[in-house]
Legacy VTK file of the C-alpha trace (Angstrom):
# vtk DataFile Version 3.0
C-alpha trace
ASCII
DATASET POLYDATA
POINTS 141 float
-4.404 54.003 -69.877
-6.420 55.849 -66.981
-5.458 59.189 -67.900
-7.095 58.065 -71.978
-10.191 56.639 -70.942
-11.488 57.999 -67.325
-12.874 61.726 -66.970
-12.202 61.426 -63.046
-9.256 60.421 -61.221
-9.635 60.208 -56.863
-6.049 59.136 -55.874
-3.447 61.244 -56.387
-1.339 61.375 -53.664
2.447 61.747 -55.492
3.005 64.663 -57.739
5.073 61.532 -59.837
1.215 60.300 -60.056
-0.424 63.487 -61.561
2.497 64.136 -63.953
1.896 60.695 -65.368
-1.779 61.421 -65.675
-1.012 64.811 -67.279
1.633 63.210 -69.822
-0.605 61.048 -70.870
-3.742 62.916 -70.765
-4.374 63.189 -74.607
-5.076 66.842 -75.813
-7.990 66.314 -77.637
-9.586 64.748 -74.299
-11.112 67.442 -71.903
-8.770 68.007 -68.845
-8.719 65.138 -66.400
-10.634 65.931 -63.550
-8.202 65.059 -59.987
-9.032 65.041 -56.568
-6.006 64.604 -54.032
-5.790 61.761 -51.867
-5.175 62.759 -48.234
-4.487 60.337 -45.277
-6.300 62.193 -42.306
-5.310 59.687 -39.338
-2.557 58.450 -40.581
-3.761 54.947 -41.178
-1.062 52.542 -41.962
-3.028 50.730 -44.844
-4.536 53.824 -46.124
-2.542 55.712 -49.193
-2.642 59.729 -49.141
-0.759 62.571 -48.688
-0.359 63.520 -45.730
-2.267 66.685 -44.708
0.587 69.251 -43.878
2.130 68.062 -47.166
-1.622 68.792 -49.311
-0.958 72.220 -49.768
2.345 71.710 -51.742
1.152 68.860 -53.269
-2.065 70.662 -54.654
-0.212 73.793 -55.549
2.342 71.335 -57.502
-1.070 69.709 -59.420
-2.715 72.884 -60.188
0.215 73.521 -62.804
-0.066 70.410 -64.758
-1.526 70.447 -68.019
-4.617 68.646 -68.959
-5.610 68.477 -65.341
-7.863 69.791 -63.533
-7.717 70.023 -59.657
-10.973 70.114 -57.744
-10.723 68.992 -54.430
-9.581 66.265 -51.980
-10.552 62.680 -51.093
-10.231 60.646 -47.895
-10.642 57.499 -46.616
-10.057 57.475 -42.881
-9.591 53.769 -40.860
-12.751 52.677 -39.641
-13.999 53.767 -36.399
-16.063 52.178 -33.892
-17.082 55.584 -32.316
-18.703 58.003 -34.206
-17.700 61.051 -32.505
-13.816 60.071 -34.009
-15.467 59.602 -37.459
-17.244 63.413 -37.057
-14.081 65.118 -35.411
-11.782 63.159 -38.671
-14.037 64.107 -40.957
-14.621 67.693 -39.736
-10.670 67.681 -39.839
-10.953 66.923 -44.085
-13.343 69.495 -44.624
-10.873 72.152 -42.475
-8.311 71.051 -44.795
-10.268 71.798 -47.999
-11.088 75.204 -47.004
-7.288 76.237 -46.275
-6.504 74.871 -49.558
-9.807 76.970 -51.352
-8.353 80.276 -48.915
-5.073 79.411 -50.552
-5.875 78.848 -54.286
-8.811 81.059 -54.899
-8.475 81.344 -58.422
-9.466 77.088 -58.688
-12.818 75.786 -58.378
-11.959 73.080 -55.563
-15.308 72.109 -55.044
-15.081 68.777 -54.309
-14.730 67.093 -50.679
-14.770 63.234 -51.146
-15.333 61.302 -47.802
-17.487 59.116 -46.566
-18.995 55.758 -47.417
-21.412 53.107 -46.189
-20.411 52.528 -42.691
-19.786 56.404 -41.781
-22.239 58.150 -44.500
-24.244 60.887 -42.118
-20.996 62.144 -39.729
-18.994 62.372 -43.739
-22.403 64.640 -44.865
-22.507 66.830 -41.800
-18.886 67.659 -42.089
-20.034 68.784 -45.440
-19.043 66.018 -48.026
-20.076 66.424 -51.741
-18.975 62.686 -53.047
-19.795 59.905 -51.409
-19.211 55.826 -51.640
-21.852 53.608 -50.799
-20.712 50.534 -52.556
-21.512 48.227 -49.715
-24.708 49.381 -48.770
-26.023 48.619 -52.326
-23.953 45.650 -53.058
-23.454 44.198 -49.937
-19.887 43.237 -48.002
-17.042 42.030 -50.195
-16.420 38.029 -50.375
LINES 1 142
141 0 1 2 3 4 5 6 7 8 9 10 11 12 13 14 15 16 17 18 19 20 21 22 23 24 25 26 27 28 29 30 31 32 33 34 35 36 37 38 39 40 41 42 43 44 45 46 47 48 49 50 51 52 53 54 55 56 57 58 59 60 61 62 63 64 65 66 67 68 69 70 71 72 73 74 75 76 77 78 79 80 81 82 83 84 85 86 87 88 89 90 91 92 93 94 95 96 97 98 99 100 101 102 103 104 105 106 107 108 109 110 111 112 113 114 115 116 117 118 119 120 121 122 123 124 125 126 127 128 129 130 131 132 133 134 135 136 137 138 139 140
């Protein structure tokens, strides 16, 4: 159902994942848009691929059909100290640019990180997407 009715897809961190969206992307639709999922710190209740294994991973997505690959997501564990947050983030956006020296013929212009509690160290490490779900709706219940 995803793959029918969304234009944008964050999480794709198996290539099993992105075929699935790409089988059932239907062809009339414009290609789904995909961002790959990396796990930065290697948080134990945070999904991703991890980042040694992004390269293959993207490589693998850029040959489906009806998708379109254009950059990678994170969502590190919270940190306390915002120095870690920087230096993680900083890390993500590293990771984007091998993948862009890699794959020059895609547009992977997309580096999703960041939200509420670590906005500003996510910008200066150069994100493009951002979450602020909390800061406008307030802490989940």
């Amino acid at each position: 159902q995803v793959a029918a009715h969304f234009q944008w897809v964050h999480t794709v961190d198996r290539l099993k994942v992105a075929q699935r969206l790409s089988d059932q992307r239907p062809s009339h639709l414009p290609d789904l848009q995909v961002l790959i999922q990396v796990n930065m710190d290697g948080g134990d209740t945070k999904s991703g691929v991890a980042p040694q294994e992004a390269l293959a991973l993207a490589q693998a997505v850029a040959q489906l059909p009806r998708l379109k690959l254009r950059g990678i997501m994170s969502i590190p564990e919270p940190h306390d100290d915002p120095q870690r947050m920087q230096a993680i983030h900083e890390h993500t956006r590293d990771l984007l640019q091998r993948l862009q020296q890699a794959m020059p013929q895609l547009t992977l212009d997309v580096l999703s990180m960041g939200m509420s509690a670590d906005l500003e160290p996510a910008i200066a490490a150069g994100s493009t997407w951002v979450r602020v779900g909390t800061a406008i709706f307030g802490s989940r219940t």
